[in-house]
N, C-alpha and C positions, 0 to 999 in steps of 0.2 A: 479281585476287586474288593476293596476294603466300606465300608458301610458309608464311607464321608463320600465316595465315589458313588456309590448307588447313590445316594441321597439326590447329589448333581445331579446325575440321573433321571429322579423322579421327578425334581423341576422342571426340565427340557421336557420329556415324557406327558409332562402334565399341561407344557405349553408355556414356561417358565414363569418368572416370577412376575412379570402383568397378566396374566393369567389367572395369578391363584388372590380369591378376595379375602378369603380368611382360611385358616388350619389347627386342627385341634386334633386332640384322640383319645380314645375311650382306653378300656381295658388289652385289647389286642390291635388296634385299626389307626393307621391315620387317617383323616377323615377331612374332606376339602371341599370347600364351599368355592367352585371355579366361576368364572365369567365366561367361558365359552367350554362346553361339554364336549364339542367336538372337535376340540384340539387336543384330546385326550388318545394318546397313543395305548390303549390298552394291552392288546397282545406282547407288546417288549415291552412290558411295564411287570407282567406275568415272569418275563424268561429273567427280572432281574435277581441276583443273589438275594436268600433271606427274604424275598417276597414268599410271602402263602397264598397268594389270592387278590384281586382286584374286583371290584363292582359298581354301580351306581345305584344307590339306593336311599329313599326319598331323597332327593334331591342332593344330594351327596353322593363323591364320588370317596370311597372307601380302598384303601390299598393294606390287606392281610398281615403284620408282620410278627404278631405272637409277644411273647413276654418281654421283649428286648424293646416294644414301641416304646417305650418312654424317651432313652437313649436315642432313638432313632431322631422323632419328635426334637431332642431338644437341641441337636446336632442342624435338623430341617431350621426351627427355628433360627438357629446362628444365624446361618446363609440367608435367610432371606430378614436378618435383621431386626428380629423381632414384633416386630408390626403387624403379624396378620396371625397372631395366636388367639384360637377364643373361636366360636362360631358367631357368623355373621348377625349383628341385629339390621342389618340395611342389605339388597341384593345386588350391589354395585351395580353394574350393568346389566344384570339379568333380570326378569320379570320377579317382582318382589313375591314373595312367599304368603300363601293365607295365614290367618290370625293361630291359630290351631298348630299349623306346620313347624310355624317360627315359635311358640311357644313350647311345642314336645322337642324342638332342635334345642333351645338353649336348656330345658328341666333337665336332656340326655347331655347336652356339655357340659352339666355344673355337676352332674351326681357321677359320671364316667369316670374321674381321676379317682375316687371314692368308694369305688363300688366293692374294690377291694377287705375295705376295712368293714362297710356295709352285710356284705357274704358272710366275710367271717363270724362277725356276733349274727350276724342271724342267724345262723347254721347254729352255732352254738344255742341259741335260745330258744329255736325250734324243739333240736335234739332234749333240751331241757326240758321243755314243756312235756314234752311225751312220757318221760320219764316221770315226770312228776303223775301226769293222768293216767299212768299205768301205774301207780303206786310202789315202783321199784324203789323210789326213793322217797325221804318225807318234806314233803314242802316247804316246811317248821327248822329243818336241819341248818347247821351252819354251811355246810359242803355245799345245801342252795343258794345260802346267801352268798357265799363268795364266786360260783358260776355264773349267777342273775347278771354282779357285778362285773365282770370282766363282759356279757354278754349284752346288758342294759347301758354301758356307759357310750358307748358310741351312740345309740341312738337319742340318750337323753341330752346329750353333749352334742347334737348336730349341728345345732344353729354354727356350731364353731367347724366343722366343717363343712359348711356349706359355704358360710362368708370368704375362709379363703380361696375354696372352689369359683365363686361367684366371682368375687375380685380381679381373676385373673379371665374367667368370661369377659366380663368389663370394662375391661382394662383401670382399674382402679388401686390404691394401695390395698395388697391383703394384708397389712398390719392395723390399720386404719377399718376396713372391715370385721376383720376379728373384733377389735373396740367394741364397733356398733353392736355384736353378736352379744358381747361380753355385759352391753347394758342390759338387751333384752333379758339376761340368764341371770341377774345383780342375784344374789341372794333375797337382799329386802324387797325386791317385786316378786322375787318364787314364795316368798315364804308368807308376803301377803298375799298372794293370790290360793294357797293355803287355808290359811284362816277364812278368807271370805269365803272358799267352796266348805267348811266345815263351820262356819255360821259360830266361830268363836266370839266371846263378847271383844268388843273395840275393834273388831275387824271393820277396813275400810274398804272403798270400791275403787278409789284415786287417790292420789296423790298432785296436789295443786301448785303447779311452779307459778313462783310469782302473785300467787292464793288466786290468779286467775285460768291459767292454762292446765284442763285435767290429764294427769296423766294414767291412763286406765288402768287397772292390777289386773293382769291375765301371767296364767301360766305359759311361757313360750317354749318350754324344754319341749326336743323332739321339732320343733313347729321348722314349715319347708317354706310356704309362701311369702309368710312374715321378712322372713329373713334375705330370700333374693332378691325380692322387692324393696327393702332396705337398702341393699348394698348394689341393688341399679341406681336408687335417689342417691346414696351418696359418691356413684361414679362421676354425676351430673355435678354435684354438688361440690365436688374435690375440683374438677375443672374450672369452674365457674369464681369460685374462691381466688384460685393460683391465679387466673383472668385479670384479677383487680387488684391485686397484691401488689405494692412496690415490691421491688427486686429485693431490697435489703430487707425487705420483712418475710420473706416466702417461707425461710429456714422455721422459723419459730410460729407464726403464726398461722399460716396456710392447714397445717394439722390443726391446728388449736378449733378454728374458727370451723373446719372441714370438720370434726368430730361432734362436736357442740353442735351446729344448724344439723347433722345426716342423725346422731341420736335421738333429738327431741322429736323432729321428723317421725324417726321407726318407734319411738314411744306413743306421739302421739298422734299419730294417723295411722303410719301404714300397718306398724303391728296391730291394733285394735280391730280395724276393717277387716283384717284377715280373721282374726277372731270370730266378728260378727258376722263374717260369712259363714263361716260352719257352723255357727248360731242360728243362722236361717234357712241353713239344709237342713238341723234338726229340726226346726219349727214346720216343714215342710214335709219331712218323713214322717212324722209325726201326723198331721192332718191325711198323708193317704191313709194310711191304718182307719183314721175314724171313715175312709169311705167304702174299701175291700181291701183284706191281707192280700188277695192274689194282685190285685191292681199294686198294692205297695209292692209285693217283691219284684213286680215287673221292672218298677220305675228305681229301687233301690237295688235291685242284682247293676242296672243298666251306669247306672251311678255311684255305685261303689269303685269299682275300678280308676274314675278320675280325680273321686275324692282323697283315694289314697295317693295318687299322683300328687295334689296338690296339697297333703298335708290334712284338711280338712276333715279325714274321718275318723277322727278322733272326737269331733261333736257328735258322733252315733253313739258314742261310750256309753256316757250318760244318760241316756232314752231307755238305753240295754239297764241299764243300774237301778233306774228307775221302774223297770218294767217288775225284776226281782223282787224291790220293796214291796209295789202298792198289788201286784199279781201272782208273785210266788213262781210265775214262769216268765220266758223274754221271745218272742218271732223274730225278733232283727237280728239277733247276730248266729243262729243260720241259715241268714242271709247270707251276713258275712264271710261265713265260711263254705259257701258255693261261691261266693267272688276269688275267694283264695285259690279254691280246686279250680277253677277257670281259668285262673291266671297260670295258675300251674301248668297245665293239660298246652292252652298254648307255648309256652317257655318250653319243655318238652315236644310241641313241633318242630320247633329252633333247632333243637337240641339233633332231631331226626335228619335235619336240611344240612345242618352243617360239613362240612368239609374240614375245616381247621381242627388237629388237636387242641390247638390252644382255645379254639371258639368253645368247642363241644366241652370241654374242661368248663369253662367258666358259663357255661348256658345251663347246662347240668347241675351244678353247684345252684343254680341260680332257681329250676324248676324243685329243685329237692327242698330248698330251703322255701318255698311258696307251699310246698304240698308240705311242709311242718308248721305251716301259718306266716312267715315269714316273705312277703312281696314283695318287699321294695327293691331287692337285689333282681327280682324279676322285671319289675316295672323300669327301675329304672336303670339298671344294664343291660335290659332285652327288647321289651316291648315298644318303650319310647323309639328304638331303632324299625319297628317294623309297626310301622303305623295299623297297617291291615291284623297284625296278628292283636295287636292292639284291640282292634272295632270286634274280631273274633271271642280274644277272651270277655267282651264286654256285652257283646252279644249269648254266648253261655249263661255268664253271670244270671244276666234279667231270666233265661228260660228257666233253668235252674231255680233260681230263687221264686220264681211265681209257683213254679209245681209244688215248693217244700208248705206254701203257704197256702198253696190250696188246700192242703194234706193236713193244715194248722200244724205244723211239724215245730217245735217247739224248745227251749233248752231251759234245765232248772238251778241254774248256778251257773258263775261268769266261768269263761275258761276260754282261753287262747285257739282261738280257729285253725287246728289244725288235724291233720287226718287223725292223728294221736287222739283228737276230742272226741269221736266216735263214741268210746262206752259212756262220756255224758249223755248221751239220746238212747239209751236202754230205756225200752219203754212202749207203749203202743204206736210210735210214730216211726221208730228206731227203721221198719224199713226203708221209709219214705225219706229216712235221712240218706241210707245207704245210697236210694235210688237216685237223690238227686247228687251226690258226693258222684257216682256213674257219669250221669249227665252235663254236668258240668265240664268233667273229663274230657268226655268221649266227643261233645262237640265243640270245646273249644280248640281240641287236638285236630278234628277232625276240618273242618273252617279254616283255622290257620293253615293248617295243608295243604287246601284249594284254594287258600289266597294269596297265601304268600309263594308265589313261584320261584321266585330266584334262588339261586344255591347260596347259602350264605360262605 
């Protein structure tokens, strides 16, 4: 039986194709948002060839197929016409999904085709960092600078892959999204959002289209919110265009008019907002410090984990930079890095559950590069899939982080959160570092275990 005959297969199997409301897939999984769950033939879904495994998990039914899903996927796609790729933003006929649910479903559909390239530079950047804080290498060297680079360019370059990720969530043009990407990334808004964070003279805050509409200078590189949320207004936006279009104008104008209103849009609303919200997570981490460290790392262990989800913890940076100047030492970022070993420790229960070579391969990859500092291949190749393991590593996080702060556990120079950062905390707190680096571990391993039951 040839893979175009399974496939057949897996529509019948699954209840065919009014059945299935939308279809996507991650790194190893296709992954199917149905209308009736119990028309799902599991058991002879299991005995099919090239199947590894079948599940239903949050709200997804998931079928096992290893390095070959893409082909599988795009093969699935043909037959049923194109139309139902991308995870659901509506529950056709099923009970609609919470605010939460439907939001970690689409962040795990945009970043899942991705996750690949994600792993790799983080693994490398991880591995780098350690090297650098162990002094095997010089920080200063060219051999760093050219490793940083092949390690740092995917993440500072994200916005561009997230837009064509996003795109095709949304059924949108990913050429046309990239654009929108490409405004946020212009040079002349990176370079002045530059100048205004280093207070050069003639630095400005905006830029006025029209000398009446501002357009704000922020740095987007790296930035996750900004940019999905961009390239959903301009899914809408592309529709709504073509909608009104003479026929004879669609060709030439429909882009035109679709680029121009979904830009100015992600310049001047939705990127800034996204901004200002992790302007006012800092402003808020910020005020628990002035009321108890232990109470801050409660509430910042607990809130790290979605910050990095959404892109946003990257306004902790600066509180941490700030803290160096005006104190000589910083509390927050090991915080941080108990959010990381948290994250870790559950991605590593994943790791333990799994059944798939190919899972365990890529869940591995994915707890290793967290426990080098690097999460986001855990966040958002692992965790976003296991909601529970999720609230575990988040739930670590905060205990973790409140003990290191009770402890005043402390760091004296910036350095990348990860196990590798260790001899940064030589020093009188150095065990209390250890102990919570343990802690962190041990219960989010441990949580995720007892909560995540199913075999992946």
């Amino acid at each position: 039986m040839g893979s175009r005959d399974v496939i057949t297969s897996i529509i019948r199997l699954v209840g065919g194709t009014e059945n299935i409301n939308k279809v996507w897939h991650c790194m190893t999984r296709l992954r199917f948002d149905l209308i009736d769950d119990n028309k799902v033939n599991q058991p002879e879904i299991k005995k099919l060839p090239g199947v590894l495994g079948a599940q239903t998990q949050s709200d997804q039914f998931q079928i096992i197929i290893g390095p070959q899903v893409n082909s599988w996927y795009e093969q699935l796609n043909a037959l049923l016409g194109g139309a139902k790729d991308g995870p659901s933003s509506s529950a056709g006929k099923k009970e609609r999904k919470g605010l939460v649910s439907l939001f970690m479903d689409t962040v795990s559909g945009v970043f899942g085709p991705i996750v690949p390239a994600i792993a790799g530079a983080g693994m490398i950047k991880g591995l780098l960092a350690g090297l650098v804080a162990l002094k095997l290498i010089s920080a200063k060297s060219d051999t760093v600078v050219v490793i940083d680079l092949i390690a740092s360019g995917v993440f500072y370059f994200l916005p561009f892959f997230l837009a064509i990720s996003a795109a095709r969530i949304f059924k949108t043009n990913e050429y046309l999204a990239a654009a929108v990407a490409a405004c946020l990334m212009y040079p002349s808004l990176i370079d002045a959002a530059k100048a205004l964070a280093a207070h050069q003279a003639g630095a400005v805050d905006a830029f006025y289209f029209l000398n009446a509409i501002p357009v704000s200078v922020f740095n987007y590189a790296s930035s996750v919110i900004p940019v999905i949320f961009s390239v959903l207004a301009l899914s809408y936006i592309h529709r709504w265009v073509d909608s009104i279009m003479p026929e004879v104008l669609k060709t030439v104008f429909t882009p035109t008019l679709t680029l121009f209103i979904s830009a100015l849009v992600a310049l001047v609303v939705i990127g800034p907002l996204g901004i200002y919200l992790g302007k006012l997570l800092a402003w808020f981490i910020e005020g628990l410090f002035g009321v108890s460290a232990s109470f801050a790392g409660l509430v910042v262990g607990a809130i790290r984990p979605i910050a990095i989800l959404t892109g946003m913890h990257h306004a902790m940076t600066p509180i941490a930079l700030q803290n160096f100047t005006d104190r000589g030492y910083d509390m927050l970022m090991p915080m941080m890095f108990m959010a990381n070993m948290a994250i870790a420790g559950a991605t590593f229960a994943i790791w333990r559950q799994s059944k798939s070579k190919a899972d365990r391969s890529v869940v591995l990859s994915a707890g290793i590069s967290a426990l080098l500092g690097i999460t986001e291949p855990a966040l958002f190749g692992v965790l976003t899939r296991y909601k529970k393991a999720f609230i575990a590593a988040t739930i670590a996080s905060s205990l973790a982080s409140a003990f290191i702060a009770f402890f005043g556990v402390r760091l004296y120079g910036y350095i990348l959160s990860s196990i590798f950062s260790l001899p940064a905390y030589i020093g009188p707190y150095f065990i209390f570092a250890l102990l919570g680096v343990a802690l962190a571990l041990v219960v989010s391993f441990v949580l995720t275990t007892l909560l995540v039951r199913e075999k992946a």
